[in-house]
PDB file of N, CA, C and O in Angstrom, chain B, residues numbered from 101:
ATOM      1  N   UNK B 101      -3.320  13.037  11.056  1.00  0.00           N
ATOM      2  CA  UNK B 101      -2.360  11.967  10.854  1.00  0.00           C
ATOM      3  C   UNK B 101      -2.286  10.970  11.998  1.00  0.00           C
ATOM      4  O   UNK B 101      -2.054   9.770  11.857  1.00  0.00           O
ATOM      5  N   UNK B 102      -2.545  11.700  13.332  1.00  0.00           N
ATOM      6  CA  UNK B 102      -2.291  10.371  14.316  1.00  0.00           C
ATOM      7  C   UNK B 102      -3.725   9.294  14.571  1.00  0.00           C
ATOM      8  O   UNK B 102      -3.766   8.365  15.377  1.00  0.00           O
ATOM      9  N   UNK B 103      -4.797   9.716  13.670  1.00  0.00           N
ATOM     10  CA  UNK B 103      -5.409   8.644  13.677  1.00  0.00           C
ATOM     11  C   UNK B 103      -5.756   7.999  12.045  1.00  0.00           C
ATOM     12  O   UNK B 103      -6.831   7.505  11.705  1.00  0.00           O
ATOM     13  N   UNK B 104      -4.738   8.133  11.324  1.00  0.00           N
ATOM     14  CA  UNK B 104      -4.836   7.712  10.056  1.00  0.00           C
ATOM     15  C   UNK B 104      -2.941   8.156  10.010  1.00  0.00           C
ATOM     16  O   UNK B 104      -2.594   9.331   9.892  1.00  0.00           O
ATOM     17  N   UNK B 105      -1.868   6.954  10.131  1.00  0.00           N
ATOM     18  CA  UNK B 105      -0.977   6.995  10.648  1.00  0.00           C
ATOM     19  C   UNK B 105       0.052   7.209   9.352  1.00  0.00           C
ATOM     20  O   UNK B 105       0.963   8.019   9.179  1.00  0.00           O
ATOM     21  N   UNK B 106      -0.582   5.933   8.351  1.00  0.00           N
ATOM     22  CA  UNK B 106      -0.640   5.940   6.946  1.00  0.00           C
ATOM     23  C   UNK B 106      -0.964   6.601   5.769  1.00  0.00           C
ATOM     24  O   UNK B 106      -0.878   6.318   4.574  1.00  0.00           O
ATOM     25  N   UNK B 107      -1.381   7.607   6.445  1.00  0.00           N
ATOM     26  CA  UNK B 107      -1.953   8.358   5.020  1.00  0.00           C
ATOM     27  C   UNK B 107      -1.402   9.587   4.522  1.00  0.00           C
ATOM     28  O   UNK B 107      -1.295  10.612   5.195  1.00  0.00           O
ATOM     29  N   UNK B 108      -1.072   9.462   3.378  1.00  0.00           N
ATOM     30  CA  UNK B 108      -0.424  10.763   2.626  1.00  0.00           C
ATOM     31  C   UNK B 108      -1.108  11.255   1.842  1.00  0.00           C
ATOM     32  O   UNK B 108      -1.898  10.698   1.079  1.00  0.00           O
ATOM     33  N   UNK B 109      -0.735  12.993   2.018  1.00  0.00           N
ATOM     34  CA  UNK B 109      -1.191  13.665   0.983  1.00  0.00           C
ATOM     35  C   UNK B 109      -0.305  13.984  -0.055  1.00  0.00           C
ATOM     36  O   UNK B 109       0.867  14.269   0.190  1.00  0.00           O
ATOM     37  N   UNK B 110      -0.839  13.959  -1.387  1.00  0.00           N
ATOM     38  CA  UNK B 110      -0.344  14.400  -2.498  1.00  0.00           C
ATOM     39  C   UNK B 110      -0.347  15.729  -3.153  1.00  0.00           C
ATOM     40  O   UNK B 110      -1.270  16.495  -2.877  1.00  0.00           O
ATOM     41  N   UNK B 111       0.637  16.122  -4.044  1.00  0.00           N
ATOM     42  CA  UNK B 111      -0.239  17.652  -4.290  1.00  0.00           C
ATOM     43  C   UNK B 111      -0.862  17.027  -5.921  1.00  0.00           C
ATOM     44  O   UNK B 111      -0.621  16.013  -6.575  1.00  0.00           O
ATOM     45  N   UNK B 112      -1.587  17.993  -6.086  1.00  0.00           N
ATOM     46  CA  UNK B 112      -2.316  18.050  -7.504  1.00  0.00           C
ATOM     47  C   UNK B 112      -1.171  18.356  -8.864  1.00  0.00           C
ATOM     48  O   UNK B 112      -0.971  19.429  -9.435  1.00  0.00           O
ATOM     49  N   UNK B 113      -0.677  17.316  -9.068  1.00  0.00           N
ATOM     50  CA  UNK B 113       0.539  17.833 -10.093  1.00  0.00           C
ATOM     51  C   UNK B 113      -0.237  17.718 -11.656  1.00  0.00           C
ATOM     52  O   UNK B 113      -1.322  17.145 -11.760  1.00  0.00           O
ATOM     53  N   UNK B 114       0.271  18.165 -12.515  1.00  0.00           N
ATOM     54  CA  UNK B 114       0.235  18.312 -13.722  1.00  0.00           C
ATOM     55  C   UNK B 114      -0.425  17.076 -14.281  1.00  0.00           C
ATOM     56  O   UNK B 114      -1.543  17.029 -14.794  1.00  0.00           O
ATOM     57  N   UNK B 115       0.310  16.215 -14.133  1.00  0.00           N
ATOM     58  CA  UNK B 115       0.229  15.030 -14.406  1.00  0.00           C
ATOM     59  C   UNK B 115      -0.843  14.075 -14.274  1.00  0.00           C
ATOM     60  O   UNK B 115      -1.285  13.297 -15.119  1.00  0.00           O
ATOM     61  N   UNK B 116      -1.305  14.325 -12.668  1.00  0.00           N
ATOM     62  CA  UNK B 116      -2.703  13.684 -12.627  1.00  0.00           C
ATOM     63  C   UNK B 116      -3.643  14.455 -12.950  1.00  0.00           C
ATOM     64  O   UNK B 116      -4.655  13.870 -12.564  1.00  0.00           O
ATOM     65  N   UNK B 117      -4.090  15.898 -13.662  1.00  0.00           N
ATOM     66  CA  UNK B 117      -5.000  17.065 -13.653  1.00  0.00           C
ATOM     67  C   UNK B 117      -4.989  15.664 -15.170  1.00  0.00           C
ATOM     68  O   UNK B 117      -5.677  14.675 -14.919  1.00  0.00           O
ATOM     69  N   UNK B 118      -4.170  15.666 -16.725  1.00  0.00           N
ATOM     70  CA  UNK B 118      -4.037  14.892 -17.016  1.00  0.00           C
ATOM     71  C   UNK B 118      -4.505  13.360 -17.418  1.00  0.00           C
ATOM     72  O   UNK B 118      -5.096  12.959 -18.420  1.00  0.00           O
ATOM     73  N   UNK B 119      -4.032  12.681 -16.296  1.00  0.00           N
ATOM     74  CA  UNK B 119      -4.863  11.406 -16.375  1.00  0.00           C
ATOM     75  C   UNK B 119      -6.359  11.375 -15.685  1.00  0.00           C
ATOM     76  O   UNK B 119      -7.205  10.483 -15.741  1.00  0.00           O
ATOM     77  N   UNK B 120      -6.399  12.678 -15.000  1.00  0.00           N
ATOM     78  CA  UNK B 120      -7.828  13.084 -14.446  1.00  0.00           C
ATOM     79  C   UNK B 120      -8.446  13.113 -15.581  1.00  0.00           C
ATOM     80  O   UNK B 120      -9.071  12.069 -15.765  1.00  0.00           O
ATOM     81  N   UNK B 121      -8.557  14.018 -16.595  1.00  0.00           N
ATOM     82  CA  UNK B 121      -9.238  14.225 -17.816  1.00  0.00           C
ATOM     83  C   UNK B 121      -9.321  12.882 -18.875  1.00  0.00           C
ATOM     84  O   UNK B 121     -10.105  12.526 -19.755  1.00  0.00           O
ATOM     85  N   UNK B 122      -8.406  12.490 -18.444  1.00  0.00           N
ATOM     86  CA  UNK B 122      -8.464  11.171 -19.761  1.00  0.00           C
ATOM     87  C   UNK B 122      -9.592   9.973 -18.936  1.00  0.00           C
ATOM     88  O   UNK B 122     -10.369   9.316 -19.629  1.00  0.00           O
ATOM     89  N   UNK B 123      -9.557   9.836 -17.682  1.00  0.00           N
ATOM     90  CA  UNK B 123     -10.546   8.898 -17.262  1.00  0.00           C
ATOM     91  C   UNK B 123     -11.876   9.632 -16.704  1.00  0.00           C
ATOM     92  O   UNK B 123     -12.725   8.949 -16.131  1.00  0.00           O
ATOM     93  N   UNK B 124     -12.053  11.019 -16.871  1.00  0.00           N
ATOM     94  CA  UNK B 124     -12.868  11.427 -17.001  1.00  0.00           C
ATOM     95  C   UNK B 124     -14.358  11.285 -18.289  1.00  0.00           C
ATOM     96  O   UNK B 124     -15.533  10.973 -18.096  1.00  0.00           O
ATOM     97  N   UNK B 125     -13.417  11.778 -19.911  1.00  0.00           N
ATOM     98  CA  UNK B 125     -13.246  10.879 -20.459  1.00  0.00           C
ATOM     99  C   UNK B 125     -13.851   9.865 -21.158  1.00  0.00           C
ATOM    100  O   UNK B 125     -14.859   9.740 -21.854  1.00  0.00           O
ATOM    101  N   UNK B 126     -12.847   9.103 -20.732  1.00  0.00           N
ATOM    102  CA  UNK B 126     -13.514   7.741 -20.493  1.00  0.00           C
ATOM    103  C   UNK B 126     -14.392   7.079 -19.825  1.00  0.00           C
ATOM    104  O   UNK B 126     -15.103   6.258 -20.404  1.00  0.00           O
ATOM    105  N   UNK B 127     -14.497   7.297 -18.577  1.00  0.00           N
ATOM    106  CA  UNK B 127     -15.792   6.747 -17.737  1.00  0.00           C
ATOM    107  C   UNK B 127     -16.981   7.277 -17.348  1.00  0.00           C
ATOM    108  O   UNK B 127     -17.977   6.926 -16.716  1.00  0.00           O
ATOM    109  N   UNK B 128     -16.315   8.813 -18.273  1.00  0.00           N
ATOM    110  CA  UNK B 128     -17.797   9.334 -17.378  1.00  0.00           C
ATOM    111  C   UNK B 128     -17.920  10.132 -15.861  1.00  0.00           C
ATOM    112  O   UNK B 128     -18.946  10.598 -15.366  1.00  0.00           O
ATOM    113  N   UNK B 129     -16.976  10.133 -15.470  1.00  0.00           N
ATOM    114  CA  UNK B 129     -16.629  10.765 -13.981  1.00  0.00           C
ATOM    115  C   UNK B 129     -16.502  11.567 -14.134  1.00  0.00           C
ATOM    116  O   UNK B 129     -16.094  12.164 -15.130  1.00  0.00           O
ATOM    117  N   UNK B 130     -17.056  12.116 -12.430  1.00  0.00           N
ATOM    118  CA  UNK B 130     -17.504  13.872 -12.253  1.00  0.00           C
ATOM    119  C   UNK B 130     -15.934  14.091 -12.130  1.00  0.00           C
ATOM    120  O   UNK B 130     -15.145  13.255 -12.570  1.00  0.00           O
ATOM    121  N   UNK B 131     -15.570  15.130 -11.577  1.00  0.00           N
ATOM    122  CA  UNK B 131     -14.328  15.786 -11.935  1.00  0.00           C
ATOM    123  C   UNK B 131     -13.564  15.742 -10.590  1.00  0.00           C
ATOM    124  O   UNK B 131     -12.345  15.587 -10.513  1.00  0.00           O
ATOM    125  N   UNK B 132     -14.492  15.912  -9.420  1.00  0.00           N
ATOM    126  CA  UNK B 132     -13.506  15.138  -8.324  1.00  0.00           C
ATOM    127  C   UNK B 132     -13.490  14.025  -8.271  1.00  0.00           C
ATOM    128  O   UNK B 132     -12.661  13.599  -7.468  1.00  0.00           O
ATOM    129  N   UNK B 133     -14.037  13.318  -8.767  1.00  0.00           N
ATOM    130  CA  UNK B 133     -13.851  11.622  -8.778  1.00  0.00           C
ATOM    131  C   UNK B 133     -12.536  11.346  -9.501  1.00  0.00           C
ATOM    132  O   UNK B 133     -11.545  10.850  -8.965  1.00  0.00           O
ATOM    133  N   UNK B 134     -12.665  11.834 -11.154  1.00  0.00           N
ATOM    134  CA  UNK B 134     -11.636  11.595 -11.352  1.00  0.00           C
ATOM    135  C   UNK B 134     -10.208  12.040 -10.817  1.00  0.00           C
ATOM    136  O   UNK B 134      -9.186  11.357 -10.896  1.00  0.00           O
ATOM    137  N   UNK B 135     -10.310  13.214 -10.299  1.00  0.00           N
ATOM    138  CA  UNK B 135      -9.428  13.824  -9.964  1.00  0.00           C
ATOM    139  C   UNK B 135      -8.698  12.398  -8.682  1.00  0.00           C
ATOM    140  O   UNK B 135      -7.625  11.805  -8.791  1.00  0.00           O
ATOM    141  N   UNK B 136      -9.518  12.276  -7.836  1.00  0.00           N
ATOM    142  CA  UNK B 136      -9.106  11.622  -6.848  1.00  0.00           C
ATOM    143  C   UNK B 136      -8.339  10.391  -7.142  1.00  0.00           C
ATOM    144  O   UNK B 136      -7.384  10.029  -6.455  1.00  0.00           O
ATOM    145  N   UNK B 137      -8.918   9.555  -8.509  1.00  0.00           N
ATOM    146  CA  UNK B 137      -8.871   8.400  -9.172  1.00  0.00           C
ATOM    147  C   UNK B 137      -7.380   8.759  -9.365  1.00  0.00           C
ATOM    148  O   UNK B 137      -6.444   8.368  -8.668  1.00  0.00           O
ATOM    149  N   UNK B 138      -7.335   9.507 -10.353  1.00  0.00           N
ATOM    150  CA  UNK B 138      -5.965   9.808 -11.583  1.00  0.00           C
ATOM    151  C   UNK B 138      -4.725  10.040  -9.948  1.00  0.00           C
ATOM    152  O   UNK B 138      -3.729   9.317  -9.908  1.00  0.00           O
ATOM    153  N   UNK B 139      -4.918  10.823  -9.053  1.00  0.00           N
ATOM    154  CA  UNK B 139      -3.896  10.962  -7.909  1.00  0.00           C
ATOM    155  C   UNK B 139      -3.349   9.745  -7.351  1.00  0.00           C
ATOM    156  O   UNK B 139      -2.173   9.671  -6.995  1.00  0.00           O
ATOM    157  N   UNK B 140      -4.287   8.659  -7.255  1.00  0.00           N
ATOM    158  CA  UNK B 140      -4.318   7.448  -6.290  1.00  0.00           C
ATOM    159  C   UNK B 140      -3.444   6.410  -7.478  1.00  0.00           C
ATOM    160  O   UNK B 140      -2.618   5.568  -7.127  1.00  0.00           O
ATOM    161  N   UNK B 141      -3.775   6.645  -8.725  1.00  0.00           N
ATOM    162  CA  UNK B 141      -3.309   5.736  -9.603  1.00  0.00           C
ATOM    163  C   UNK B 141      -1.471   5.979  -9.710  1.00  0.00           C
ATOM    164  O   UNK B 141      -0.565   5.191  -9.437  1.00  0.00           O
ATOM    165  N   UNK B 142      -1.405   8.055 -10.457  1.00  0.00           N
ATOM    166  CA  UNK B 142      -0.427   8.447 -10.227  1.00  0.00           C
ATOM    167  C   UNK B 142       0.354   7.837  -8.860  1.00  0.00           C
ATOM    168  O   UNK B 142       0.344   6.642  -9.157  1.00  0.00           O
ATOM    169  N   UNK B 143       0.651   7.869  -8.278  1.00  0.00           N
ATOM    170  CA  UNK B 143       1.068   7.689  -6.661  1.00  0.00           C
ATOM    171  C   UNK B 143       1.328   6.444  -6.913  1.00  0.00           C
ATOM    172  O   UNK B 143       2.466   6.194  -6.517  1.00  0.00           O
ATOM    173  N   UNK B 144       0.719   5.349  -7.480  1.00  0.00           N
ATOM    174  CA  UNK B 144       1.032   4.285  -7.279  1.00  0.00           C
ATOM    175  C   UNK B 144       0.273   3.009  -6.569  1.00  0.00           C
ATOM    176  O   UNK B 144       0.593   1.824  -6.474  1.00  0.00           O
ATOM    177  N   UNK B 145      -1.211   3.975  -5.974  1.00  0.00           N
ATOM    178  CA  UNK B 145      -1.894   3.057  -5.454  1.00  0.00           C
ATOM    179  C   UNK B 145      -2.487   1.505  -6.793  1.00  0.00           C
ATOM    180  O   UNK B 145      -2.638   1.504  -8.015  1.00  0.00           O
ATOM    181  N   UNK B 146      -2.639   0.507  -5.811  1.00  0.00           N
ATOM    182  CA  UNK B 146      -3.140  -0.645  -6.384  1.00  0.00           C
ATOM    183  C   UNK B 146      -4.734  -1.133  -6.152  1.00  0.00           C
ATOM    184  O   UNK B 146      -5.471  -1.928  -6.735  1.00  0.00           O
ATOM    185  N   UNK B 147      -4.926   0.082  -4.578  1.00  0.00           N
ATOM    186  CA  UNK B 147      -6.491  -0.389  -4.735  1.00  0.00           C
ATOM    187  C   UNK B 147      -6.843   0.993  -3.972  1.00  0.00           C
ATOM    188  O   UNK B 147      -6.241   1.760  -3.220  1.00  0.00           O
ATOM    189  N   UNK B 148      -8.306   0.902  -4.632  1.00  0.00           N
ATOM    190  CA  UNK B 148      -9.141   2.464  -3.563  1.00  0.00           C
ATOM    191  C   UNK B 148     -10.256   1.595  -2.825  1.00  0.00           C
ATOM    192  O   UNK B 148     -10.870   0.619  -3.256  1.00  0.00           O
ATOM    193  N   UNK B 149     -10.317   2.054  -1.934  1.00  0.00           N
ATOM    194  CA  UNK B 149     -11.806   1.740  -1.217  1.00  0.00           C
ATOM    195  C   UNK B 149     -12.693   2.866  -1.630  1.00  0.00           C
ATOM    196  O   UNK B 149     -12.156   3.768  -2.274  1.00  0.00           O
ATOM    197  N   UNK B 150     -14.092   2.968  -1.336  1.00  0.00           N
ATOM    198  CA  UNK B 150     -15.113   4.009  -1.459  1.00  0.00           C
ATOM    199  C   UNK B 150     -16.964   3.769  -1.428  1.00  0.00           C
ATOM    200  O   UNK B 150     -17.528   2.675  -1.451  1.00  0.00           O
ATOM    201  N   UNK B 151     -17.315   4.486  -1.398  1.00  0.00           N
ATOM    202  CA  UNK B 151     -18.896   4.031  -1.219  1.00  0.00           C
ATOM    203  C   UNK B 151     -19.550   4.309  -3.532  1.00  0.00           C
ATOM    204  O   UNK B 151     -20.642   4.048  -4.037  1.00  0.00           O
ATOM    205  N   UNK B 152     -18.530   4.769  -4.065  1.00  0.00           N
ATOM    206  CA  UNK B 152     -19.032   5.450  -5.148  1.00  0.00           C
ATOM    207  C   UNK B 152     -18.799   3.745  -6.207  1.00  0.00           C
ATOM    208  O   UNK B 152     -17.817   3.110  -6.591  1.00  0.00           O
ATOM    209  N   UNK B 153     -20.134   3.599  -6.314  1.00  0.00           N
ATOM    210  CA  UNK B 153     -20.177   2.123  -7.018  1.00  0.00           C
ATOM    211  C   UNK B 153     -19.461   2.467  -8.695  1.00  0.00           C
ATOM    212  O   UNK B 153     -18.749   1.592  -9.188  1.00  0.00           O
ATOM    213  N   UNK B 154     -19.713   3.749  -9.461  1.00  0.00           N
ATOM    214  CA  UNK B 154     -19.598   3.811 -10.949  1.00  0.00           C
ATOM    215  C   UNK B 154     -17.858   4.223 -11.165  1.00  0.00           C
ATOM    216  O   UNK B 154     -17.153   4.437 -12.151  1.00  0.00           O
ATOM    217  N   UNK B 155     -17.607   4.195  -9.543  1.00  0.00           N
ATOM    218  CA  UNK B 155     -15.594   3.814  -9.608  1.00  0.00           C
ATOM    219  C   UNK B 155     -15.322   2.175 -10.387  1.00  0.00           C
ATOM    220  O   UNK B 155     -14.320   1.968 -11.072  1.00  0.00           O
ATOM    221  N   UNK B 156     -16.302   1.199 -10.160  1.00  0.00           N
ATOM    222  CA  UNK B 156     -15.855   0.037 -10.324  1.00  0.00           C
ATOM    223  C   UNK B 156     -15.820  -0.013 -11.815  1.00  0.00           C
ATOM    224  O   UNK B 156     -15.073  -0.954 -12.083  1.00  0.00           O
ATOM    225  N   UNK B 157     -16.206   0.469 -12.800  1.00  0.00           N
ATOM    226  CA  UNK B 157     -15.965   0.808 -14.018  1.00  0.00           C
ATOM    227  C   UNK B 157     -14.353   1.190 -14.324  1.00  0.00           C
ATOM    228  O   UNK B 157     -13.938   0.874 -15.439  1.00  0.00           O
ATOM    229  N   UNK B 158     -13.508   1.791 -13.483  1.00  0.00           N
ATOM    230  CA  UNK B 158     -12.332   1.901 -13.802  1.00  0.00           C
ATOM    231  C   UNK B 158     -11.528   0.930 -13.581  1.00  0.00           C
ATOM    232  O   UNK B 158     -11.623   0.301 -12.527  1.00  0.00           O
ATOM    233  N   UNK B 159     -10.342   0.537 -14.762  1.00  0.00           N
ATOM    234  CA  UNK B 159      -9.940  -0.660 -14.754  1.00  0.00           C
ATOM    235  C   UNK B 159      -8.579  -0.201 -14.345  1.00  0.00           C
ATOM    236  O   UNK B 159      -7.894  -1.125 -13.906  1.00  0.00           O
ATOM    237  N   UNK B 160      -7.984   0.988 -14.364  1.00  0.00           N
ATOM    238  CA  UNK B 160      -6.576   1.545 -13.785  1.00  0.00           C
ATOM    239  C   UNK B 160      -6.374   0.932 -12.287  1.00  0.00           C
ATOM    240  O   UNK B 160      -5.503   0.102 -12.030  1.00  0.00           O
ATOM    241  N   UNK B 161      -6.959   1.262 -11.685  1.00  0.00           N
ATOM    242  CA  UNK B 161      -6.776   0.363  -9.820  1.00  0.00           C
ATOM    243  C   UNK B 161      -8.130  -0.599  -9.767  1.00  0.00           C
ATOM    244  O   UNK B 161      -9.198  -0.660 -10.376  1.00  0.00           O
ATOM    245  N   UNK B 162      -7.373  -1.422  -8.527  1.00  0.00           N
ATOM    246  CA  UNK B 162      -8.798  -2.166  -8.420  1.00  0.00           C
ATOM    247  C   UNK B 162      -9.791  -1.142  -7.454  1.00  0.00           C
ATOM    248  O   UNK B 162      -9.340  -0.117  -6.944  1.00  0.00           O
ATOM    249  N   UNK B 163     -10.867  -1.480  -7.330  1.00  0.00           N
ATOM    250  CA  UNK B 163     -11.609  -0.620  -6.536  1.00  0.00           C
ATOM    251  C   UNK B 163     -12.434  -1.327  -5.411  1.00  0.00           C
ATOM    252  O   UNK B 163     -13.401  -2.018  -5.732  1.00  0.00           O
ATOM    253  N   UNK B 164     -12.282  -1.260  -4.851  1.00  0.00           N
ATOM    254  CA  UNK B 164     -13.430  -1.798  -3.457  1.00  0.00           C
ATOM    255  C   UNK B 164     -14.414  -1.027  -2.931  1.00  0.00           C
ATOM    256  O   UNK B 164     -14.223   0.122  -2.531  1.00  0.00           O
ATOM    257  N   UNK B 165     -15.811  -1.782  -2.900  1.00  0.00           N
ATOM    258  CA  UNK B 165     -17.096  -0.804  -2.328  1.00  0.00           C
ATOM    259  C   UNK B 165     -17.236  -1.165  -1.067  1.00  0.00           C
ATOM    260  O   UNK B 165     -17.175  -2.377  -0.860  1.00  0.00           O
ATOM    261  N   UNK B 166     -17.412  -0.448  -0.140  1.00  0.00           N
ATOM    262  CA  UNK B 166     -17.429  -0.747   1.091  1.00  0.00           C
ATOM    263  C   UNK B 166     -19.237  -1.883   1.047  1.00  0.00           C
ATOM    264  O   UNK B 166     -19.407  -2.969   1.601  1.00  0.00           O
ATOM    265  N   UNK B 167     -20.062  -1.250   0.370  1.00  0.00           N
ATOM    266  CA  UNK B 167     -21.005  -2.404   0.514  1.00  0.00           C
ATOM    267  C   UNK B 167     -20.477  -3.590   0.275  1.00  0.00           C
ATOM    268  O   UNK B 167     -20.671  -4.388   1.192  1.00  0.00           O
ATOM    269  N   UNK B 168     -19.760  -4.074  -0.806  1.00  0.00           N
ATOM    270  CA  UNK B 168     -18.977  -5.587  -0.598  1.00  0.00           C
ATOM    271  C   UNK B 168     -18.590  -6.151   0.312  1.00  0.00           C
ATOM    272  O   UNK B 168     -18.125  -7.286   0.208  1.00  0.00           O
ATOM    273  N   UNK B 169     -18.701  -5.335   1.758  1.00  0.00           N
ATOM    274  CA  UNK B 169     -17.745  -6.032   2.609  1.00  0.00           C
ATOM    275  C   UNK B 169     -18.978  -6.856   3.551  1.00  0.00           C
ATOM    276  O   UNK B 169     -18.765  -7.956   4.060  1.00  0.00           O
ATOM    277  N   UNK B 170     -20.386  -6.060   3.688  1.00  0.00           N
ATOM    278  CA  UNK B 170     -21.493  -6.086   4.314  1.00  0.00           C
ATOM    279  C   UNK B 170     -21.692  -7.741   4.339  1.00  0.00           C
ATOM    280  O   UNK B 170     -22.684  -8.235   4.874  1.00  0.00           O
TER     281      UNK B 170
END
């Protein structure tokens, strides 16, 4: 935490196991992907960063590839 000051953990609730499976699914995502996806959405996030390009297929958050930034 003291070098990521911002960052919270979530637990794995019901709920995103859930929307894990439904954008699983749907997009095609391995099962920690979605898993990670459906938590970040649950929670409330508005954007993910990541190196995993076949995230940008999900239209629930926006997604950012770190190659975009290059």
């Amino acid at each position: 935490p003291s070098y990521f000051p911002t960052l919270q953990l979530a637990p794995l609730a019901r709920r995103c196991v859930l929307r894990a499976a439904t954008l699983r699914a749907r997009y095609g995502l391995r099962t920690p992907d979605a898993l990670i996806l459906a938590t970040a959405i649950v929670q409330g996030a508005t954007r993910v960063i990541t190196n995993a390009r076949q995230w940008k297929r999900v239209e629930e958050v926006k997604v950012a590839c770190l190659d975009d930034f290059l």
